[in-house]
Structure formats: C-alpha cells, structure tokens
N, CA, C and O of each residue as an XYZ file, in Angstrom:
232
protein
N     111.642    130.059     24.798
C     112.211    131.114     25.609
C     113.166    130.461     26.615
O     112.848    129.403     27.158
N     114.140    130.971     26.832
C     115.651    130.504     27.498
C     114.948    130.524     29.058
O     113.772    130.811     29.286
N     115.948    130.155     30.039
C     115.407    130.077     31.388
C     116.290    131.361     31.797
O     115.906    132.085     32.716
N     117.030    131.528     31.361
C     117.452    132.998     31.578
C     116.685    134.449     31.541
O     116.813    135.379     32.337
N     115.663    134.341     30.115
C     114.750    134.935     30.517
C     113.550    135.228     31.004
O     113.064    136.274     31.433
N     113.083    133.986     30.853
C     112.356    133.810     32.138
C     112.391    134.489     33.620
O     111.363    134.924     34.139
N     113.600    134.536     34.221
C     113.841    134.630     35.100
C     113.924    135.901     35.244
O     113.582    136.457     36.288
N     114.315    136.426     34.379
C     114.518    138.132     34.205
C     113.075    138.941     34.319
O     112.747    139.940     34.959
N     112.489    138.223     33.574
C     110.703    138.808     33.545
C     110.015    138.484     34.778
O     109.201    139.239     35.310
N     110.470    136.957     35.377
C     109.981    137.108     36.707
C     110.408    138.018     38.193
O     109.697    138.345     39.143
N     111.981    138.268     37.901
C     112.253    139.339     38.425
C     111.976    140.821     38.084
O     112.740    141.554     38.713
N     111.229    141.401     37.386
C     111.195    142.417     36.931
C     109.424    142.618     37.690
O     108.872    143.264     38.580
N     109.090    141.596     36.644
C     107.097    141.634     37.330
C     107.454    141.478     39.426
O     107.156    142.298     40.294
N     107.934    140.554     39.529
C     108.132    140.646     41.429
C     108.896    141.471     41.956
O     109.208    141.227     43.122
N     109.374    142.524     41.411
C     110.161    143.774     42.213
C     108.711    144.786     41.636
O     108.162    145.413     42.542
N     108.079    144.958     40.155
C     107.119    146.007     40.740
C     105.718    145.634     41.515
O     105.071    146.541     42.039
N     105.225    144.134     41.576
C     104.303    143.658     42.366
C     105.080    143.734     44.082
O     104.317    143.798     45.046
N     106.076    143.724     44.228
C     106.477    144.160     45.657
C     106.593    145.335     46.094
O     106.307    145.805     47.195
N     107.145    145.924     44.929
C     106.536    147.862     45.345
C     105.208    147.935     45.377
O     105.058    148.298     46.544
N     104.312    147.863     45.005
C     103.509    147.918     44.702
C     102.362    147.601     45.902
O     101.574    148.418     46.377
N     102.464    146.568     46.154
C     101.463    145.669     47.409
C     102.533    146.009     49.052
O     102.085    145.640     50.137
N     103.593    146.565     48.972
C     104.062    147.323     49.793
C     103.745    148.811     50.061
O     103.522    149.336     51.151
N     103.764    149.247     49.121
C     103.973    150.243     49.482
C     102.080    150.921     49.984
O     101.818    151.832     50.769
N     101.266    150.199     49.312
C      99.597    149.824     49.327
C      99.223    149.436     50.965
O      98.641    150.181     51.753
N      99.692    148.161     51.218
C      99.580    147.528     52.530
C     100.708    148.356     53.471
O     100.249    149.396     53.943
N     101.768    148.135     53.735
C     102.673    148.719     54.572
C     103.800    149.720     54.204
O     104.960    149.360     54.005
N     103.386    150.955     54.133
C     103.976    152.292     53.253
C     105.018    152.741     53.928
O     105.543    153.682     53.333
N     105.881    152.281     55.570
C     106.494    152.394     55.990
C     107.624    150.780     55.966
O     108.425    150.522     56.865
N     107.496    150.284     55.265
C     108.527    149.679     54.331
C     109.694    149.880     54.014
O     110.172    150.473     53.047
N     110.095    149.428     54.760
C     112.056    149.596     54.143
C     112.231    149.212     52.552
O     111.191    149.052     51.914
N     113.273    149.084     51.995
C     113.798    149.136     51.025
C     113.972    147.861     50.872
O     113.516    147.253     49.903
N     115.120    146.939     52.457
C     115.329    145.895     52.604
C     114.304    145.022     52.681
O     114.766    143.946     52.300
N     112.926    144.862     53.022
C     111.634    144.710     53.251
C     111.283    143.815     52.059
O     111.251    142.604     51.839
N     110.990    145.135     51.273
C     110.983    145.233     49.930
C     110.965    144.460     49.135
O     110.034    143.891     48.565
N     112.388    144.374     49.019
C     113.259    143.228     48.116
C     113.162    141.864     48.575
O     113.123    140.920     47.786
N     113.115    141.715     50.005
C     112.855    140.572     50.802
C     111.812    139.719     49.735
O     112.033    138.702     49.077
N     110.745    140.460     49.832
C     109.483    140.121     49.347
C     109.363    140.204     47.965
O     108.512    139.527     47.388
N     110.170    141.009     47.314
C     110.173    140.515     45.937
C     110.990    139.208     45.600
O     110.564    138.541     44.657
N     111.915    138.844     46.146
C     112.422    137.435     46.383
C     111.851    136.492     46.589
O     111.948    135.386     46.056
N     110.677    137.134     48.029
C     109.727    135.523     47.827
C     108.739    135.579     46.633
O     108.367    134.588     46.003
N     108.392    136.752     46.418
C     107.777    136.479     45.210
C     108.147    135.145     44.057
O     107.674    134.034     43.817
N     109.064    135.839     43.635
C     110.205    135.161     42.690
C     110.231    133.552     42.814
O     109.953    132.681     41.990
N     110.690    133.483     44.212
C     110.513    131.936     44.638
C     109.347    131.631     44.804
O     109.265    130.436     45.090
N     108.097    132.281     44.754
C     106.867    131.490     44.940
C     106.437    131.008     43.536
O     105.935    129.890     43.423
N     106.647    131.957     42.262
C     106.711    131.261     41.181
C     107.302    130.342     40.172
O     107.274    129.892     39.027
N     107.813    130.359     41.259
C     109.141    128.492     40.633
C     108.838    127.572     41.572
O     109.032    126.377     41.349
N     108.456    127.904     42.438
C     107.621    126.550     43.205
C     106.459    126.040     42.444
O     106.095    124.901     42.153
N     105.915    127.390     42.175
C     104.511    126.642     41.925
C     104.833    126.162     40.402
O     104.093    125.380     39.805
N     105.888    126.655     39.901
C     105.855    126.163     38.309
C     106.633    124.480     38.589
O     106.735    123.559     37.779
N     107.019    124.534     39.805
C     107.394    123.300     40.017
C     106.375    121.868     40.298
O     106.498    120.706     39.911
N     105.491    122.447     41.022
C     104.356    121.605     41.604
C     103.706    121.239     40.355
O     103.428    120.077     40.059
N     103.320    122.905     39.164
C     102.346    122.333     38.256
C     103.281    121.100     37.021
O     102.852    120.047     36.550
N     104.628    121.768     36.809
C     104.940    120.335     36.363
C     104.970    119.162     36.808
O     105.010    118.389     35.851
N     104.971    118.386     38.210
C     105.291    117.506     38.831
C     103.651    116.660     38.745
O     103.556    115.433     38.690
N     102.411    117.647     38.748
C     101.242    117.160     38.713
C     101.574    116.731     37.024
O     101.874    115.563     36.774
N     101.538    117.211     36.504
C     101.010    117.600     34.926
C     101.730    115.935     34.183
O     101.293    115.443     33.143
N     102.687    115.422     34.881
C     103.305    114.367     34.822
C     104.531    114.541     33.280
O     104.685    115.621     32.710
N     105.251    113.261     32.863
C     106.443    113.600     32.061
C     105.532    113.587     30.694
O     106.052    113.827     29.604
C-alpha cells in the first residue's frame, strides 16, 4: 500500500475520531477546534509509527 494512501485512511479515520470524541467530550466545539485535533490525531500516528519503527530496528 502506497504512502499516499495511507495517509488518506489516516486522515479520514482522524477527522471522524475527532468528531466524534469532540463532539462526546466538548459539544461546544468549533469547527476550527475540530480539525485542530484531527491533525494532531494524524500526527500522533506517524509519530508513533515512527518510534515503533526506530525500536523494531533495520
């Protein structure tokens, strides 16, 4: 699977896990909010896919 889509599926799953746990936890949530947090989402799973390769060794 390309890193292109990858990235697409991880943006797709972290925009509805950010609606989602937003709108659950803090329902007065902006839009901008939102997305904020689906971003870190996004970046929290390329970190960590970063860390587990870096352990996992070459």
């Amino acid at each position: 699977m390309s890193a292109f889509y990858i990235f697409v599926i991880r943006a797709i799953l972290g925009g509805f896990f950010a609606v989602l746990l937003t709108r659950f936890f803090y329902p007065k949530a902006t839009m901008l909010g939102t997305a904020g947090f689906a971003i870190g989402l996004v970046g929290l799973a390329y970190i960590t896919e970063r860390f587990r390769k870096r352990r996992k060794g070459p």
